[in-house]
N, C-alpha and C positions, 0 to 999 in steps of 0.2 A: 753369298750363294744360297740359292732355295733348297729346302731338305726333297722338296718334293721332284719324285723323277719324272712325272711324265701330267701334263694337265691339257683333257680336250675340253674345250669349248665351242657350247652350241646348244641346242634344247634337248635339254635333256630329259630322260622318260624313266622316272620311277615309278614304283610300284605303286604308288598312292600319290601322287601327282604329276605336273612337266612341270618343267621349270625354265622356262620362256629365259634365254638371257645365261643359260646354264652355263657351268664348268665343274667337271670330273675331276680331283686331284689323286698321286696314286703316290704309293710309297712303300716299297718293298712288296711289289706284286698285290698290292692289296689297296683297296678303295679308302683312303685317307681323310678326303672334303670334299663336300658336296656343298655348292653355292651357288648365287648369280649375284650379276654385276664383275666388276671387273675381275677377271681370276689372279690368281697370286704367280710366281715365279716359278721356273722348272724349268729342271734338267734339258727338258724334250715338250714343245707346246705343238699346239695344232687348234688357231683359231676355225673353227669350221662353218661357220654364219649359221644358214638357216637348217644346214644338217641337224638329221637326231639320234643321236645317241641314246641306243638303249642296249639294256644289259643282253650279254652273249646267250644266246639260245641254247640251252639244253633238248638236245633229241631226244623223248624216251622211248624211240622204235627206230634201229637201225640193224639192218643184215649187209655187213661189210663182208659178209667173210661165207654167200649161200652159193658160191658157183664160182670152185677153186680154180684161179688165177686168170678172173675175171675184173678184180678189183683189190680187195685187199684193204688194212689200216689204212698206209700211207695212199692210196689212191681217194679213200673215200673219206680220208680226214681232212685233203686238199680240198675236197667240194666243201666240206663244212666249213672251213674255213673262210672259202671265198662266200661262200653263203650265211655267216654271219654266227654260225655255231659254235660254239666253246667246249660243249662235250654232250658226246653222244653216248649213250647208252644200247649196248649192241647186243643183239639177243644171240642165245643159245645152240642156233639149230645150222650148225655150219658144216660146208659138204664134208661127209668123211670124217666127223668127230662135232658126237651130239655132246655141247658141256655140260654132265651130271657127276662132277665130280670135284673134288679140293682138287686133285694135279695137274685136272683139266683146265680149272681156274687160275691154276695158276701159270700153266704155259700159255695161255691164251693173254693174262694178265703182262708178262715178259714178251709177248711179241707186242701187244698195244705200247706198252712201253719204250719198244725199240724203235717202231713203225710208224706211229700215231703224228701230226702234228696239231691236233687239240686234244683236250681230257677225253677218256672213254673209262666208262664204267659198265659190269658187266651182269647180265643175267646169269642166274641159273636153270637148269633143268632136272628130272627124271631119265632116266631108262623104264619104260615100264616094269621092263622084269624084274628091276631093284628095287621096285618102289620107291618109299619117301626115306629111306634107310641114310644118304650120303646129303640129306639137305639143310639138315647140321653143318656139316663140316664144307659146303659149300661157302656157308654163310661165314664161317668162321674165315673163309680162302680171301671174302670180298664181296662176294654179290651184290648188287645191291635191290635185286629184288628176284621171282622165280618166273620163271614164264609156264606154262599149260597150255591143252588145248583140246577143244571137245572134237574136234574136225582131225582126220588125218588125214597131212599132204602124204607124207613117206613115212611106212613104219618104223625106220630106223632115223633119218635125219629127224622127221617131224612129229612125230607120233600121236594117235588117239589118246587120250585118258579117261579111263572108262568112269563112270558118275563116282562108282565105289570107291576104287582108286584116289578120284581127287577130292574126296573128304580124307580120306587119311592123308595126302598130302598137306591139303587146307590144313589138316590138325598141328601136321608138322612143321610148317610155316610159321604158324601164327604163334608159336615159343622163339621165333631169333626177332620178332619184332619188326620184320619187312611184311611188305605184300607177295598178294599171288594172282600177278595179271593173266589174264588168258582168253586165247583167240575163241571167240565167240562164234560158232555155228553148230548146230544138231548134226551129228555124220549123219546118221541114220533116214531122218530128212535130205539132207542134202544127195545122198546116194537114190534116193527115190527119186528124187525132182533131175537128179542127170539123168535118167534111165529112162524116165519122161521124155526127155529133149530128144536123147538119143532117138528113140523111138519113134519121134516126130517127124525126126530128119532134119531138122532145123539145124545148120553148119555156123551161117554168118553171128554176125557180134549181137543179135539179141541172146544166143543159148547162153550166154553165163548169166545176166541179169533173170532168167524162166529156170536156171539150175538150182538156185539161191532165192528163193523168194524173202520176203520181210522176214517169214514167222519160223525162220531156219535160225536167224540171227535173233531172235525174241525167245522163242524157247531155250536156246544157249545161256541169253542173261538173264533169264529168268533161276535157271542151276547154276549158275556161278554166284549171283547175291543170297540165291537160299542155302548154297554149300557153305559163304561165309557167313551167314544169321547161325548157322549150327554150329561153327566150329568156332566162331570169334575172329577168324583172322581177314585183315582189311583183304576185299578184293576190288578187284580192277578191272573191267573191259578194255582189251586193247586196242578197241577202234570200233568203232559203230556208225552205220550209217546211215540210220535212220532216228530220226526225232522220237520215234515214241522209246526209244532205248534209253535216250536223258531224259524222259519222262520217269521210267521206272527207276530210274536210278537215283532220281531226287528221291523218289516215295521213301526208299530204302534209307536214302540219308535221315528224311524227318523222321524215321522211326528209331533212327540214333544207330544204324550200321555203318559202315566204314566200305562205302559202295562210291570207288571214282570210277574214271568214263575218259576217254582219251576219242579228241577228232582229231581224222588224218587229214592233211592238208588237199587227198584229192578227192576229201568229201566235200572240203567247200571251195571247192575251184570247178570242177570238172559234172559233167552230166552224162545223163545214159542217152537220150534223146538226140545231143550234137554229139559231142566228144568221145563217148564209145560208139555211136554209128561212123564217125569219121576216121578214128581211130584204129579200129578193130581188138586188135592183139595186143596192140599196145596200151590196152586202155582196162586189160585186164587184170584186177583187182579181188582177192577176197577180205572183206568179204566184197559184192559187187559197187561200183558207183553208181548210182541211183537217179530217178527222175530231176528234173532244176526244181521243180517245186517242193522236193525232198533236200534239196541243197540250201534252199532260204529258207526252211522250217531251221534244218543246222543253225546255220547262223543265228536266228533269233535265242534259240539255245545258247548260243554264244554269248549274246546280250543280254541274255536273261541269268548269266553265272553258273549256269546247270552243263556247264563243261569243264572237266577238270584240268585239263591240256591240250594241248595241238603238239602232232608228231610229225614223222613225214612216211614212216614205216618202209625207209628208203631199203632198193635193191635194183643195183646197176646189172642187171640181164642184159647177155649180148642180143646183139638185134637178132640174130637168127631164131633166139628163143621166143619172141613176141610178134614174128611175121608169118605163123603158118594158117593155110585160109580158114582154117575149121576152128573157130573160136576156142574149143574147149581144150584143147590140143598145146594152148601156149603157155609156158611160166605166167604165174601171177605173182604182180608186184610193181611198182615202176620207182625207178629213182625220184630223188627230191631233196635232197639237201642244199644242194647251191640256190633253191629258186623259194624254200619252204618261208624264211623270213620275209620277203617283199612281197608275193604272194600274198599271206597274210595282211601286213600293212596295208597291201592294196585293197585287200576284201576287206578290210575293218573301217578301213576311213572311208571305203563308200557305201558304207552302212551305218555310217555314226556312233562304232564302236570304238570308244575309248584307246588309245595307245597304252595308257597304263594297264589297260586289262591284257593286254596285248605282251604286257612284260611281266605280266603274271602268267598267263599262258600258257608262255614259251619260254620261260625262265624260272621264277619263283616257284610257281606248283607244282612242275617236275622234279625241280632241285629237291623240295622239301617231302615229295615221296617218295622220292627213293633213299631220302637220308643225307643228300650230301649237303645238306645245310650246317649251319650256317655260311661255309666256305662260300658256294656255289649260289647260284637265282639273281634276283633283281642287286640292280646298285645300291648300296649299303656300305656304311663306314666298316670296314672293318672286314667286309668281302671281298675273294678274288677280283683283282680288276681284269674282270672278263666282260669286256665291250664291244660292240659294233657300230659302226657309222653308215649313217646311209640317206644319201645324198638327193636332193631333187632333180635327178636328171632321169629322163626316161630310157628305157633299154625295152629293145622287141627280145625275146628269151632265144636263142639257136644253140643246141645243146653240141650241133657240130661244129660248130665256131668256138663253144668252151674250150679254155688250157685244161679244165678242173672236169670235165664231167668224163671218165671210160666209157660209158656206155654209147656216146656218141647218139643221142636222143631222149627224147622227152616226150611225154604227154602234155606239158603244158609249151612246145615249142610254137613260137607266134604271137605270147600272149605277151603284150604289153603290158613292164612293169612300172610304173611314175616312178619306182622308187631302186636307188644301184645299191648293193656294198660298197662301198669304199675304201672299211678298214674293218681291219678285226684287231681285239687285243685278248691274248690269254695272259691272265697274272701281269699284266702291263706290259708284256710285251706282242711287239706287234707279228702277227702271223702272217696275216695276209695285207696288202700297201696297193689295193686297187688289180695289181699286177704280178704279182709273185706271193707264192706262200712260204711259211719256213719249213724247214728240212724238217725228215723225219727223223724222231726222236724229243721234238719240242713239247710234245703233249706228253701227259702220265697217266698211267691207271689208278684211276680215283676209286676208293670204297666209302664205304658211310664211317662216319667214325664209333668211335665204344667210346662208353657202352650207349647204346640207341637209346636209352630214356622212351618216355611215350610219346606214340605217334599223335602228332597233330594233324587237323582237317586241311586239305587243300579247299576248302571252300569258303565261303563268308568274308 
């Protein structure tokens, strides 16, 4: 009888190569051999032909928990699941308790735990009024990194952090040895340019993209990579949607700062032009989606390695919150977990982008910023056997047809994917089987391990 319990075969997608002919071998939750030609014996096979298996996708932007008892762990770990994700990373700014704290961290860590069924690992935050005083003992709780933010949605769920402020946070951070990502826009700009709009009288779906111009989202990254050039500590944008932003943000890298860059999945799917004209509300985003010819700058970006992740910055808002006629009026944000991996796959193979970039991406360089490596990222002896399959058959996306999606729509509904889920595996077991997910409680709140050692580059 084979030691091994469980071996897919089919092509496989590491991080540094495929392997035409592939097979995954697992053994005690964990990725054991890696080979082609014929695969060896186990417990549990699954020849898969021309399917490709590539490593489970880590989210590093998810709000499960911003519009109480709309969604939830176990709702929105079922998308992830059925969409190919292994573990998400779920930010801080949840209705009715902002986490700036160790026992915030840690009941929020106990319900993922009971709720989840993939890994979730969690952000921290501030209270302004406290300052950077509990981001110690956050970090000590788990976190795996801090979130920020120059923009305020809500003073108490989402809050401003004023320039001064987040240098003394940045100071604070940068002793537990994580990051300090943060939503990128100028308040101050951006409160002039809605005031603008307003005033214009301009209602339909161009006043969010004329609220937000580029240089709201430029001046932003411009103080987050100069807060961390002063204080030492790596920073992060947590989404950008414009190309000259992974411009600056290389600049920053060659000059030897610690300056990553995360694109959301509906910077490069989605346009201001079709998809927020046709869309309206549903298509509202901060920061905004942008012209197509700002979509395929992205992408080259992509191909060019001056991206340090793909996210999906998922948040399943009920419809009522993204149908009101006055643009500016509705929730920003739109789900994407169940669609964000094929998506992808679809945009990169018809751009001639690499699939193993594609599992660096969405797996290795998230896993490896927020710490939870070695366990976590691309296939690896020795790593969770956290996989996905995904098959060549095509599927039109209807988010009202989904078992997996609450929210009951999409901005990306319609779009043809060439490419399904099939399967998913956390630690070798299977979560989702095309048709069903597992119960909750099958996933765990994951932290980085101690002690962090130094931080390496997600680039090169």
């Amino acid at each position: 009888m084979s030691d091994f319990d469980l071996v897919l075969s089919g092509r496989v997608i590491l991080c540094e190569r495929e392997v035409e002919g592939g097979f995954v071998a697992v053994r005690d939750g964990r990725v054991a051999l890696i080979g082609e030609g014929a695969p060896p014996a186990a417990r549990e096979s699954h020849d898969l032909g021309a399917a490709l298996i590539l490593p489970g996708a880590v989210d590093a932007q998810v709000h499960a928990l911003s519009q109480r008892g709309a969604e939830g762990f176990a709702a929105a770990t079922a998308a992830a699941a059925a969409g190919g994700v292994t573990t998400i990373v779920d930010m801080p700014y949840d209705e009715g308790n902002l986490v700036c704290s160790a026992e915030a961290v840690r009941i929020k860590a106990a319900e993922a735990a009971a709720r989840a069924r993939v890994d979730v690992a969690l952000y921290g935050t501030i209270d302004p009024a406290e300052g950077p005083a509990r981001i110690a003992e956050q970090a000590a709780a788990g976190v795996c990194g801090f979130k920020f933010s120059t923009f305020g949605t809500d003073p108490k769920r989402f809050p401003r952090i004023p320039p001064a402020l987040l240098m003394a946070c940045f100071a604070e951070v940068a002793k537990t040895g994580l990051a300090a990502g943060v939503h990128n826009e100028d308040d101050a700009f951006v409160r002039e340019a809605m005031a603008a709009v307003e005033a214009s009288r301009i209602t339909d779906w161009r006043a969010h993209g004329l609220s937000r111009p580029p240089m709201t989202e430029i001046l932003a990254l411009l103080q987050i990579y100069e807060t961390s050039a002063a204080t030492g500590c790596p920073a992060h944008v947590v989404h950008c949607s414009l190309g000259r932003g992974y411009e600056i943000a290389k600049r920053y890298r060659d000059e030897g700062h610690h300056a990553t860059i995360e694109a959301c999945i509906h910077y490069l799917t989605l346009d201001e032009e079709n998809d927020v004209a046709r869309l309206g509300g549903k298509a509202k985003i901060n920061p905004p989606i942008r012209p197509r010819a700002e979509v395929e700058t992205l992408w080259r970006h992509v191909a060019a390695g001056n991206v340090s992740m793909v996210s999906t910055d998922h948040v399943s808002w009920s419809e009522d919150r993204k149908t009101h006629p006055e643009m500016l009026k509705n929730a920003s944000g739109v789900p994407g977990l169940e669609v964000m991996v094929p998506l992808f796959v679809k945009g990169a193979l018809e751009r001639g982008v690499s699939l193993t970039w594609a599992a660096r991406l969405l797996a290795e360089n998230p896993a490896r910023h927020f710490r939870l490596d070695p366990a976590k990222g691309g296939i690896a002896p020795g790593r969770d056997a956290d996989l996905t399959v995904l098959e060549p058959v095509a599927k039109r996306y209807d988010a009202k047809a989904s078992r997996y999606s609450v929210a009951g729509w999409s901005p990306y509904d319609g779009i043809e994917l060439p490419w399904t889920v099939a399967g998913t595996w956390l630690r070798g077991q299977q979560v989702f089987d095309g048709k069903t997910v597992a119960p909750p409680g099958t996933g765990r709140f994951v932290r980085p391990a101690r002690p962090l050692g130094l931080r390496q580059a997600v680039h090169g």
